[in-house]
N, C-alpha and C positions, 0 to 999 in steps of 0.2 A: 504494500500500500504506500502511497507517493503522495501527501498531501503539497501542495504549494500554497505560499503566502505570497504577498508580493511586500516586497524588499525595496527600500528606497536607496539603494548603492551608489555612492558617486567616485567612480573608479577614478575618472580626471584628478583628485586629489594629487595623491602619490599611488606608485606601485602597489607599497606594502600593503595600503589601505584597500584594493583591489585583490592583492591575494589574501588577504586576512576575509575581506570577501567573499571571496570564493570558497572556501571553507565550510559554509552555511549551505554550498548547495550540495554537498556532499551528507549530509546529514540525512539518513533513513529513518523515519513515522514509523517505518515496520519493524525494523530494530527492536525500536524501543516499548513501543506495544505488545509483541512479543514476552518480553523481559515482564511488562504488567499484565498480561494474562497468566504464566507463570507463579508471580506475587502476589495474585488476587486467588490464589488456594491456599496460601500459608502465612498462618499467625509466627513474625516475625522474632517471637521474645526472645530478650538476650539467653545466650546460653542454650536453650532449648532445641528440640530437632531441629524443628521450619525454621527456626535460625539461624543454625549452621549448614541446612539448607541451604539458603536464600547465600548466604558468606559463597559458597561450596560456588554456585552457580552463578556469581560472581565474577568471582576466581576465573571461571572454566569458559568464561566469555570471551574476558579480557584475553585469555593463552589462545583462544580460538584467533581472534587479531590482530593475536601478537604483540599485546603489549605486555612487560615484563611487570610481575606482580607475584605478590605471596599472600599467605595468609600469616596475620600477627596474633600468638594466643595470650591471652590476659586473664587476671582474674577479678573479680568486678563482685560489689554487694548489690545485691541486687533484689528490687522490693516487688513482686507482681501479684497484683489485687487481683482474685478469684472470683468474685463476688460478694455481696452480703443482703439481709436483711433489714429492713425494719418493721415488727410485729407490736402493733396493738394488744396492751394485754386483756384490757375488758371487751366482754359479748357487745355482737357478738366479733369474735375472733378474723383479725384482719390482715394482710402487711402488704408493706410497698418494695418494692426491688431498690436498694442500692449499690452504689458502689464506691468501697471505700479508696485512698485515695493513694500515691504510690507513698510508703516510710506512714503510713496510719499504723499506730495501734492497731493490732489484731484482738478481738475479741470474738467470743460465742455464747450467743443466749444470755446475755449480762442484763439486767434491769435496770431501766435509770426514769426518772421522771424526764419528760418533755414540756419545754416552756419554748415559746415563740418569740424572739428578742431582736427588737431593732436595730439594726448594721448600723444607720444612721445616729442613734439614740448613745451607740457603744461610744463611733466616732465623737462626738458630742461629752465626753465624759463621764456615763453611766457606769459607773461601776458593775463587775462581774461576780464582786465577794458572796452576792445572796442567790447565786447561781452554783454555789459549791455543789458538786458531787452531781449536778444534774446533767442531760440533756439539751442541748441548745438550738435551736431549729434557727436558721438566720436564710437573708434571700442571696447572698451572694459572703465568700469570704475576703480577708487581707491576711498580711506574713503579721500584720498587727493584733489583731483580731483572735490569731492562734496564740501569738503570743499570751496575751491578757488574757488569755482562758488558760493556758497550762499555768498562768504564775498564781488566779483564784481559785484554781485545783477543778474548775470545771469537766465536768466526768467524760462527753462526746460534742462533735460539734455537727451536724445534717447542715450542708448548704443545699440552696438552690442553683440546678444549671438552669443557665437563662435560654434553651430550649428545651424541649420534650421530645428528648434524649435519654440515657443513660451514659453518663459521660466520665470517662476519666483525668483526674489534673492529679496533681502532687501536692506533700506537705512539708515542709522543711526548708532550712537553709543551706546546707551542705551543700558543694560544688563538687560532682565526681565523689568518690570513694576517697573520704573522710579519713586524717592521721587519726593518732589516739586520742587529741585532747577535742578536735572536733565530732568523732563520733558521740560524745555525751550530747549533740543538739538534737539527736530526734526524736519526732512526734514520740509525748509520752502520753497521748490521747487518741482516743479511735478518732476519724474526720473521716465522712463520706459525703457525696453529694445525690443527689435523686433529681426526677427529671419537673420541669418545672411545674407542668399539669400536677405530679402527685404532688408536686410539694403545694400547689396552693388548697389540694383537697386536704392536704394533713393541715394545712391552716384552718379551715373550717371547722374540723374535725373540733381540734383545739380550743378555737372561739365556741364552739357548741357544750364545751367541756368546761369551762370556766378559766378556761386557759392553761390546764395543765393535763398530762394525761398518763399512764404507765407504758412504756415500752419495753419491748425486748431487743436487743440490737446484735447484727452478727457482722462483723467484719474480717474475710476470709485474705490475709494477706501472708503470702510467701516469700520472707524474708532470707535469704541465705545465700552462700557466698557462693558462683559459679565461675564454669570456664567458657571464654564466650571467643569467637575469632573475628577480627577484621579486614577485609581485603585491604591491601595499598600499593597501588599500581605506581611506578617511576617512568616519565617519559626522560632521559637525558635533553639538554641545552647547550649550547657552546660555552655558556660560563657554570658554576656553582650553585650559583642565585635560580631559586627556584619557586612557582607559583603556587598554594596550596589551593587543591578544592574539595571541599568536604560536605558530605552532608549523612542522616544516619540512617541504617537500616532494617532496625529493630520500629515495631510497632504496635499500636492497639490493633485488632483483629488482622483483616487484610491490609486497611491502612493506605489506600492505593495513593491515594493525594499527601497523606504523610505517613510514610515516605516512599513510595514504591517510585512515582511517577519520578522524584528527582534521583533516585538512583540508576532507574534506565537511563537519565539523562547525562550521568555521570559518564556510565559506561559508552554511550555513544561520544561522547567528548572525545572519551581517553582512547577510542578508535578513528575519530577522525584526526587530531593532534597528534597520534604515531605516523600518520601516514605523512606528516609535516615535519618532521623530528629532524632534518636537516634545516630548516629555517627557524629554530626556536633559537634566539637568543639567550633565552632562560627555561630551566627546565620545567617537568608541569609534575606534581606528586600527587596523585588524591588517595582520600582517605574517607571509608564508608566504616560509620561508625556503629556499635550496638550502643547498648547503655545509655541510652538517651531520653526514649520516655520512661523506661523500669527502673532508672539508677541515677537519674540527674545527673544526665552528658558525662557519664563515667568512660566511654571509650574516645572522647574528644580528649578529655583530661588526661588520662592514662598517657596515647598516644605524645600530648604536650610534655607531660611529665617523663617518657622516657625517652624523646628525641630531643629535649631542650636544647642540648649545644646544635644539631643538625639546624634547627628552629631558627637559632638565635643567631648563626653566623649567615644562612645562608636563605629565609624566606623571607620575601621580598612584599609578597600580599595573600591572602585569604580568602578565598570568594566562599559561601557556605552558600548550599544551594537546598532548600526545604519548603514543603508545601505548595506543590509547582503542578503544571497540568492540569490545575482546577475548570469544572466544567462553571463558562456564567464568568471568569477573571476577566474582565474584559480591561483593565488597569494595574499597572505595574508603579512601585513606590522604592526607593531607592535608598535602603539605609548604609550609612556610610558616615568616618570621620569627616568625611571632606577634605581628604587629603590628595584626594584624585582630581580636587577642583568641581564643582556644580555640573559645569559641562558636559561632564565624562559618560557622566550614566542617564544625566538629564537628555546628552544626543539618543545614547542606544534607547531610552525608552518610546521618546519621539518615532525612533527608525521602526520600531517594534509592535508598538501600539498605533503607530496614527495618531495619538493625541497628546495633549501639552503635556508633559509632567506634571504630579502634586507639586506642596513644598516639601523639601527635603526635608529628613529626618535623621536625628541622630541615631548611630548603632547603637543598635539595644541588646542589653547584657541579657542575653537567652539567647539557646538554640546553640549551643555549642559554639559558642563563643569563646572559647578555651585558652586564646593562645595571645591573651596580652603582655606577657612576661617576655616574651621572643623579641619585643620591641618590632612586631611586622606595621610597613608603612602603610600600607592600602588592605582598609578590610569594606568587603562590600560582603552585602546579601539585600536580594531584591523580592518583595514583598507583594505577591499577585492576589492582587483585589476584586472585588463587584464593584464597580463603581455606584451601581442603587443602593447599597447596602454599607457601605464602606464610611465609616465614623474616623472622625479625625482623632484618635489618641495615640498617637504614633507606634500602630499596627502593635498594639501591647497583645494581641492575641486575634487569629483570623477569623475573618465576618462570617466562616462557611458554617453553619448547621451542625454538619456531618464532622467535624476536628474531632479527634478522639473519641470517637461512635461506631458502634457497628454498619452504619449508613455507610463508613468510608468505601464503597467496593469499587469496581469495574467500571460501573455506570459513571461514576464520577467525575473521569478523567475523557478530556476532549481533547482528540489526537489532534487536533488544528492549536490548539495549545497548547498540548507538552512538546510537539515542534516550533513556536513560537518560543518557550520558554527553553528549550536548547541552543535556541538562534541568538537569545540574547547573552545567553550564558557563555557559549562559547567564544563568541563573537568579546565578549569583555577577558575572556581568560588570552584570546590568542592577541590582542592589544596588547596587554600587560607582559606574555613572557615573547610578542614576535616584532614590538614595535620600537625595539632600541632603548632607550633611556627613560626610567619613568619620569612622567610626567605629572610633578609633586606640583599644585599651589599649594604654598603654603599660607598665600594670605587669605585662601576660601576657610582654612581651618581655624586662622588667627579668630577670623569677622565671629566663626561658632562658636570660638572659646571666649570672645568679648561680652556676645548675648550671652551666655551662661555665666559670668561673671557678673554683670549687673542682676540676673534676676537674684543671684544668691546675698549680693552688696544691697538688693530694698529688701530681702528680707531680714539683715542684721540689724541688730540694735545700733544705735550709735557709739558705744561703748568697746565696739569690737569691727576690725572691718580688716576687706583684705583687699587692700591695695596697694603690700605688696608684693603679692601674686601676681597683678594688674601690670606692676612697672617689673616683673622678672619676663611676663612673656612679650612687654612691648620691647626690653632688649636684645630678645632672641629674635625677634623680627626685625628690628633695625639691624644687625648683625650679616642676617641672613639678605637684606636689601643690598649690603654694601656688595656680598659675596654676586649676587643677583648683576650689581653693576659693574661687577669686573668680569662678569662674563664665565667668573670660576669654572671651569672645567669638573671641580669638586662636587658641584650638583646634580651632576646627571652621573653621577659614578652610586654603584648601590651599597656600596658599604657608608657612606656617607647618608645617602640617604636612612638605612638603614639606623644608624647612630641617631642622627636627627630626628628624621619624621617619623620615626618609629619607636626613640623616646616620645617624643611626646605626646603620641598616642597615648602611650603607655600612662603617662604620670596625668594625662588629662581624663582616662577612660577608666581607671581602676584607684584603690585606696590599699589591697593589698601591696607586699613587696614582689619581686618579679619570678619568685621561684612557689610565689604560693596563689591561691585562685578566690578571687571574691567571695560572696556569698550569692547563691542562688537565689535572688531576689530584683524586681526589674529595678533598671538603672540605665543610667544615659552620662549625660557627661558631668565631669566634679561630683562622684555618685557620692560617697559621704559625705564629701562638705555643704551638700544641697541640703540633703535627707538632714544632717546636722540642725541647720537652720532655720529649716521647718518645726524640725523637733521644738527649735529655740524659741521660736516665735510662738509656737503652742504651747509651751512649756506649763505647766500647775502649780509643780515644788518646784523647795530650792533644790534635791537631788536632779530633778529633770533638768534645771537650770545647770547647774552645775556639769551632767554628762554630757551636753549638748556642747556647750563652753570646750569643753575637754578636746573632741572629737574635732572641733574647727582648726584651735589650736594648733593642733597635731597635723591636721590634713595641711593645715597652712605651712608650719612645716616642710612638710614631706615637700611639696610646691616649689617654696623658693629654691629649697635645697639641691633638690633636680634639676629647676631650669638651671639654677646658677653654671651644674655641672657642665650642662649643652654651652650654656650663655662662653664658659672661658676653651670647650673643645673648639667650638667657633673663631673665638681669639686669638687661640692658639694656630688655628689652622689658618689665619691669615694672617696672623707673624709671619708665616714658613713658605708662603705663597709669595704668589705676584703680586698680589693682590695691593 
């Protein structure tokens, strides 16, 4: 099957741009539908047959076209929800299917009283204390919300998905498979969620009941440590410097839209890009991850964690590619530092879609976003939408229905799409390792880190303020302008870049140090010192006052300290120049 799009090519540019071109029309619909008829029979869970399956036949593609690849074996904690209950204990006798959440508490047949409690009400400063030992029914969760319920010893927590699903999410903060002092973080309370029809009938239920009611609650989760494999295919480059592309392969049921559809799209890549492996300036590695949705990105992390120097000396950018071939995406959202400049991805969406680009958005810490410690200069992943449907909160979770449902299957995926969504994919990966010298702005990232600067400078007090922060990164920019007007030859070299733009990803986009991995919790840029100051500006006590304080401090800190590092490699490096 041979579907066609029509391509807005303008070969006139240059060459490159025309073979880089060319590329896309090489790309087979059949391939890769193939590959998702295949993965729309098998539940992908890390470890498990269908998943070393799925690994297996991977593997067995890639050798089929030749391109050089293995499987990597790890071992990985890994949490996979069964199912569970919740049962009404009074006539007559009743229950609703849920499903508990990945790292929940497991329990069976445990009794707890059910009270229906406002998210809103909590946010607002309700206390949780008269909620000991109970059941808490709420219409949606936060990483806050869990919190404040394990610290007033609250017994479970039932949210609502906001459709009429049975849907799976997670609970926890752990990034990857946890050292020893961060495994004490997990869920020490069952949390499941139910679909949203039952849940507004259990509201009823409730309100009929004087608002409380007895339940039985069963949450079936399988906690324990397995052995899971990963494919990672190597195309060689004429230099070192290599492009990572990743995305995972493990999933809820068949999963076809996450993630089936972006791993055919993988494997097509890494067969069209061999067949070009003489004109690669830089090499291409990808990496199909397990552990993603049953283990919080534990095979992105792993992989980070035991190639760190491969990583850090020699990857150059990132692309993660997940949730792709959606049927109904008819708009593409472009997350990214912006360190590839607005342009970059604002043209391919243009070329792709036919229509304008949103506004950009910052990379959002999820989805295996693993690999900030490496100091990589360009991390993109692109975000396929409904445009009817599509709410602006910077794609914190997709508009589809079916995301972690048994709905995900076959039907799902429109082959006019998941070849759109290879055209663009590839088309950014063969830029980046076939087009010469990256092309870093770095005043597109400066302009991102100024707005994230001020929003965090009006929510401080007068009392406290980081400005400077403000004047460490406006002399890494003046620095970088003078290097800019001499034309330095140093900019377009990638270990420089590397150093650079790939600190400062680094100190702009994480609060961790660079050999250990945030917290599984969304974030964007300045993530603790934002979160800090919100804290601050909400704050109740003087303890919350006080931790908030702590946390700026520190992040302030960590800020100057870093750019300064950049601020005098810069100096240094144009002592020694022409410059």
């Amino acid at each position: 099957m041979r579907i066609n799009i029509t391509l807005s090519f303008q070969r006139n540019k240059n060459s490159m741009n025309g073979c880089i071109n060319d590329l896309i029309n090489e790309i087979s619909t059949d391939n890769m539908m193939k590959t998702l008829k295949v993965f729309s029979k098998l539940h992908r869970y890390s470890g498990s047959e269908h998943g070393e399956t799925s690994a297996r036949y991977i593997l067995d593609k890639l050798h089929e076209y030749g391109v050089e690849a293995e499987l990597e074996r790890y071992e990985l904690y890994r949490s996979l929800p069964t199912g569970g209950t919740l049962s009404l204990c009074a006539a007559p006798a009743s229950y609703f299917e849920i499903m508990p959440a990945v790292f929940s508490l497991p329990v069976e047949n445990r009794r707890f009283e059910l009270v229906y409690v406002d998210v809103e009400a909590i946010n607002a400063g309700l206390s949780l204390s008269n909620y000991s030992g109970k059941a808490i029914l709420v219409d949606h969760n936060t990483k806050e919300l869990v919190e404040r319920a394990e610290a007033a010893n609250v017994g479970a927590i039932i949210s609502l998905w906001k459709h009429n699903h049975i849907h799976h999410s997670t609970i926890g903060t752990n990034w990857g498979t946890p050292g020893i002092r961060d495994a004490a973080r997990y869920a020490k309370i069952p949390f499941a969620e139910m679909s949203r029809q039952d849940g507004e009938e259990l509201k009823r239920i409730l309100k009929g009941n004087g608002g409380q009611i007895m339940i039985e609650l069963t949450c079936a989760v399988n906690r324990s440590v397995v052995t899971s494999s990963m494919p990672v295919a190597r195309i060689s480059g004429r230099s070192n410097a290599f492009i990572l592309i990743t995305g995972h392969y493990d999933s809820w049921y068949e999963g076809i839209t996450d993630n089936a559809a972006a791993n055919a799209i993988m494997v097509e890549m890494a067969r069209v890009l061999s067949l070009h492996q003489s004109e690669l300036d830089r090499g291409v590695v990808f990496g199909w991850w397990s552990g993603h949705s049953d283990a919080r990105y534990a095979g992105s992390t792993w992989f980070c964690d035991n190639h760190w120097q491969e990583l850090y000396e020699n990857c150059v950018a990132h692309l993660n590619i997940d949730i792709a071939g959606c049927k109904g995406s008819d708009m593409i959202v472009a997350r990214s530092t912006l360190m590839e400049g607005r342009e970059f991805c604002g043209d391919l969406i243009r070329e792709f879609t036919h229509k304008e680009p949103v506004t950009h958005f910052p990379m959002y810490h999820a989805a295996d976003q693993s690999f900030w410690g490496a100091d990589i200069p360009i991390n993109i992943m692109y975000c396929y939408e409904q445009s009817n449907g599509f709410v602006n909160n910077m794609c914190a979770m997709p508009s589809f229905d079916w995301w972690h449902t048994p709905a995900d299957g076959f039907d799902k995926a429109d082959p006019a799409i998941v070849l759109r969504d290879c055209s663009i994919n590839l088309k950014t990966a063969a830029m980046l390792a076939m087009n010469g010298p990256l092309k870093i702005d770095y005043d597109a990232f400066f302009m991102e880190t100024e707005a994230w600067l001020l929003k965090v400078e009006t929510i401080l007090p007068n009392d406290i303020d980081v400005r400077q922060v403000r004047e460490c990164y406006e002399n890494v920019k003046r620095l970088l302008h003078a290097l800019e007007d001499a034309h330095s030859a140093a900019l377009r070299s990638d270990s420089f870049t590397k150093r650079v733009a790939g600190g400062l990803n680094r100190i702009t986009y994480t609060y961790a140090d660079r050999y250990e991995h945030d917290d599984a919790v969304p974030s964007m840029v300045f993530p603790l010192l934002y979160e800090a100051a919100c804290k601050l500006r909400d704050a109740s006590t003087p303890q919350d006052v006080l931790f908030a304080k702590t946390d700026i401090v520190r992040q302030r800190n960590r800020l100057v300290g870093e750019l300064n590092d950049i601020k005098r490699y810069l100096e240094g490096f144009i002592m020694n120049s022409d410059c």
